[in-house]
C-alpha positions in Angstrom: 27.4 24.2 174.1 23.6 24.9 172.9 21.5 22.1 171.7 21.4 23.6 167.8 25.5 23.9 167.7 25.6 20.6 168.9 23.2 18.8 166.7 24.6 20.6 163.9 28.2 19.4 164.7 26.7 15.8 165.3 24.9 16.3 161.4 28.0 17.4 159.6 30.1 15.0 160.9 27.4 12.3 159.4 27.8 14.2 156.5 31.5 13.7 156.3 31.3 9.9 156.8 29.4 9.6 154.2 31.8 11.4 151.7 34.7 9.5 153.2 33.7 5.9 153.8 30.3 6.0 152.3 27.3 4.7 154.6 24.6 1.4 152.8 21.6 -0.1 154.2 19.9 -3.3 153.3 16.8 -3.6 151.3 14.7 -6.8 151.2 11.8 -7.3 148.7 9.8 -9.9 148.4 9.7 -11.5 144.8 7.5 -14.5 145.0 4.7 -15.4 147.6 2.9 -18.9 146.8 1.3 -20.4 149.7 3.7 -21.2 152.7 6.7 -20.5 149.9 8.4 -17.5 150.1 10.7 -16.3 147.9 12.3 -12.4 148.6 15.8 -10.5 147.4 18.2 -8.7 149.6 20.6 -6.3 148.5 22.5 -3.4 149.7 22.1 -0.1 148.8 24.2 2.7 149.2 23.4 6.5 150.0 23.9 8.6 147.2 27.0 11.3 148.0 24.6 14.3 147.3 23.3 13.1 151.2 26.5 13.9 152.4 27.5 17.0 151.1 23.5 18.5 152.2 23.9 16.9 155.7 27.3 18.8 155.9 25.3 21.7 154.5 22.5 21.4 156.9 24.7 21.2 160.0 27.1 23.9 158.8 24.5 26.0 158.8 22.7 24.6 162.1 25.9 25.8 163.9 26.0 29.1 162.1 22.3 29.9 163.5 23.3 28.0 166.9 26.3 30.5 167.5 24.5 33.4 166.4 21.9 33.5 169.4 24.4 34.0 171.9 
């Protein structure tokens, strides 16, 4: 298996996670900074489900291009 087919397969399949169970990260921001006092937020963000369907896209495509230089 080329290095193209297999990256693609290893990006769609990211892609598909996404749309399934949905993928979020954390984001921390600080909100208040006085002295030795710091005050900051955490939340969690999710990735939008447009992500998804372009990374299954993207790979789709990568193993398209990967199979077609044989």
């Amino acid at each position: 298996m080329k290095g193209l087919t297999l990256a693609g397969i290893l990006v769609a399949a990211v892609g598909i996670f996404i749309l399934v169970r949905g993928l979020s990260y954390k984001s921390s921001d600080t909100v208040l900074e006085v002295g030795g006092l710091k005050a900051s937020v955490e939340e969690r963000r999710t990735v939008p489900t447009w992500v998804g369907v372009a990374a299954i896209v993207g790979g789709l495509v990568m193993v398209g291009a990967g199979a077609r230089k044989k």
